[in-house]
C-alpha angles and dihedrals in degrees: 000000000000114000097255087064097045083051089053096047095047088054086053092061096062105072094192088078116076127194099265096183111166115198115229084262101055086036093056084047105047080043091060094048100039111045150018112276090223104032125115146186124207127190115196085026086162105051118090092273097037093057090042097057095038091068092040086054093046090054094059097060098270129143098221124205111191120201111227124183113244109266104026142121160028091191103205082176096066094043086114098047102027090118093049108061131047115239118208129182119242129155106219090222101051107080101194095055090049086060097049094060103038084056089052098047094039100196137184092219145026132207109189107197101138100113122110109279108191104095103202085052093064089076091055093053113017104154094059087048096063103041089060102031095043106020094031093065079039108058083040101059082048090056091049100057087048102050110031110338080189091077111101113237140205134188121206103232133181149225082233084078087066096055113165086007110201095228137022129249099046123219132185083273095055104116112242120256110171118187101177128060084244100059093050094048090049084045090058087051088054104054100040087061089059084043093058100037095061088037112052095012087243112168089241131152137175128216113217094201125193118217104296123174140178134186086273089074118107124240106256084074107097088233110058087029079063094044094040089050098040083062098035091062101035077056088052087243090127145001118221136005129228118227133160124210111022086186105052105107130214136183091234120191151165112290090204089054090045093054086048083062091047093059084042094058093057096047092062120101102238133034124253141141112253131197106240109209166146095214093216130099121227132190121222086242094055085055099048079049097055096048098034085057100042084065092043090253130143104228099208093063087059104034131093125186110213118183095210097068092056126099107228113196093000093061111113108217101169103046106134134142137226103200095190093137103037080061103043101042104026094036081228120159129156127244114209124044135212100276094048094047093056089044084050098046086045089048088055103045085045092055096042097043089047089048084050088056100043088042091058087032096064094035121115 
């Protein structure tokens, strides 16, 4: 038994809870009656994705509300739209905050990307990662059917679900295979989404999204510590930069042309989980080649391997997308491709690292 069937089953023994299975036209309607058209909450709003979305989202027309963890912040993400959106506190595994604040903001729809993002992390605290990843959909998707089962929903996934995938490219019908603590928490997620979708006709979709970055990233990601360090060292601010594996091979994309998939996903008519990327492979060391060069530097001069920084078994080697039907059903299309990815994440290093300068330069 596959672990979809063993969640449905399990939601067959309680008998509190009865099929609720809205058809498009009674959800349209409840929709109308129940919540602002434009109106959207976002969990992990001040992550890389969430601020992204947040602004993609404003410039549509919508009034955002973003969940933030007591406690937390500052959110340097959101400097440029902090007086634009309405920040609330909710803690993803307490339900009944959830639903507090999902009554208050009363959205149409709900983008839940507040889960740790940094994989390797995730052995080190696997635990965490798999009450906010697992339970926190979870407990989402709970709040949701308590408070207004009408709001549209989508869960961020991952390629991580997909593991040691048996074939590349990888498609929605590839069977999940998840290696980190992080990819079968996010599997849980995933399949609790479809879970819940067949099961209680909620309007919900997940996202399997390949590795997308952006120059909001922070620095322990392989992508912005090569393009930090590619400026850091064409300014003279360093010499050389540490990796790990130059052969472990990622489908990088734009994270502002991944969050522009994720709205998509809730205008369609009806709900589904679609594969966000690029469709290509590329190596660490493709992308040292490409910003090293970008700044007219020869990479080997300024690269260190060093073994203990690489993954070893866990290292995924085969992760890459087919977006067909991101692109068929949803007209999505990115943007920005690899090369010019790596050209816009060394740009930005190079800006902010200068202003830095100039900033310590003119102090007093």
């Amino acid at each position: 038994m596959d672990l979809l069937s063993w969640i449905d089953r399990s939601f067959q023994t309680d008998a509190r809870a009865e099929p609720v299975r809205p058809d498009t036209r009674q959800r349209k309607r409840s929709r109308g009656q129940n919540a602002h058209v434009n109106r959207a909450l976002v969990t992990g709003i001040g992550g890389q994705d969430g601020s992204l979305l947040a602004e993609l989202l404003l410039e549509r027309g919508y009034d955002v509300v973003g969940v933030v963890r007591p406690g937390a912040g500052p959110y340097d993400n959101l400097d440029g739209i902090v007086d634009r959106v309405e920040l609330t506190e909710a803690d993803l595994l307490d339900q009944g905050s959830l639903e507090r604040a999902i009554a208050a903001a009363r959205p149409r729809e709900i983008y839940n990307l507040a889960a740790p993002s940094f994989v390797p992390a995730s052995w080190e605290r696997p635990v965490e990662t798999a009450e906010f990843a697992a339970v926190g959909a979870t407990s989402v998707l709970e709040a949701i059917r308590a408070v207004d089962p009408a709001i549209r929903f989508y869960q961020a996934s991952s390629s991580e679900i997909f593991g040691e995938p048996r074939e590349t490219p990888q498609t929605e019908e590839t069977p999940l295979a998840p290696v980190t603590p992080y990819g079968v928490a996010k599997a849980y997620a995933h399949y609790i989404v479809g879970s819940y979708r067949r099961r209680y006709g909620l309007f919900a979709c997940s996202g399997i999204l390949y590795n997308h970055e952006s120059p909001r990233r922070p620095l322990d990601f392989v992508p912005r510590k090569v393009a930090h360090a590619a400026a850091a060292i064409s300014l003279g601010l360093q010499d050389e930069v540490v990796l790990g594996d130059l052969d472990a091979r990622r489908d990088w994309g734009y994270a502002g042309d991944y969050v522009r998939a994720m709205w998509l996903m809730l205008q369609q008519d009806e709900p589904d989980d679609y594969l966000v990327a690029s469709g290509e492979g590329h190596s660490v060391r493709e992308l040292v080649q490409t910003a090293f060069a970008h700044v007219g530097l020869d990479w080997e001069e300024h690269v260190r391997v060093d073994p203990a920084l690489q993954r070893g078994k866990a290292e995924l080697h085969r992760l890459v997308g087919d977006p067909s039907k991101a692109r068929a059903r949803l007209g999505w299309q990115a943007e920005l491709d690899f090369e010019g990815l790596v050209r816009l994440l060394v740009d930005a290093d190079v800006e902010r690292l200068q202003a830095g300068v100039a900033t310590r330069v003119d102090a007093p």
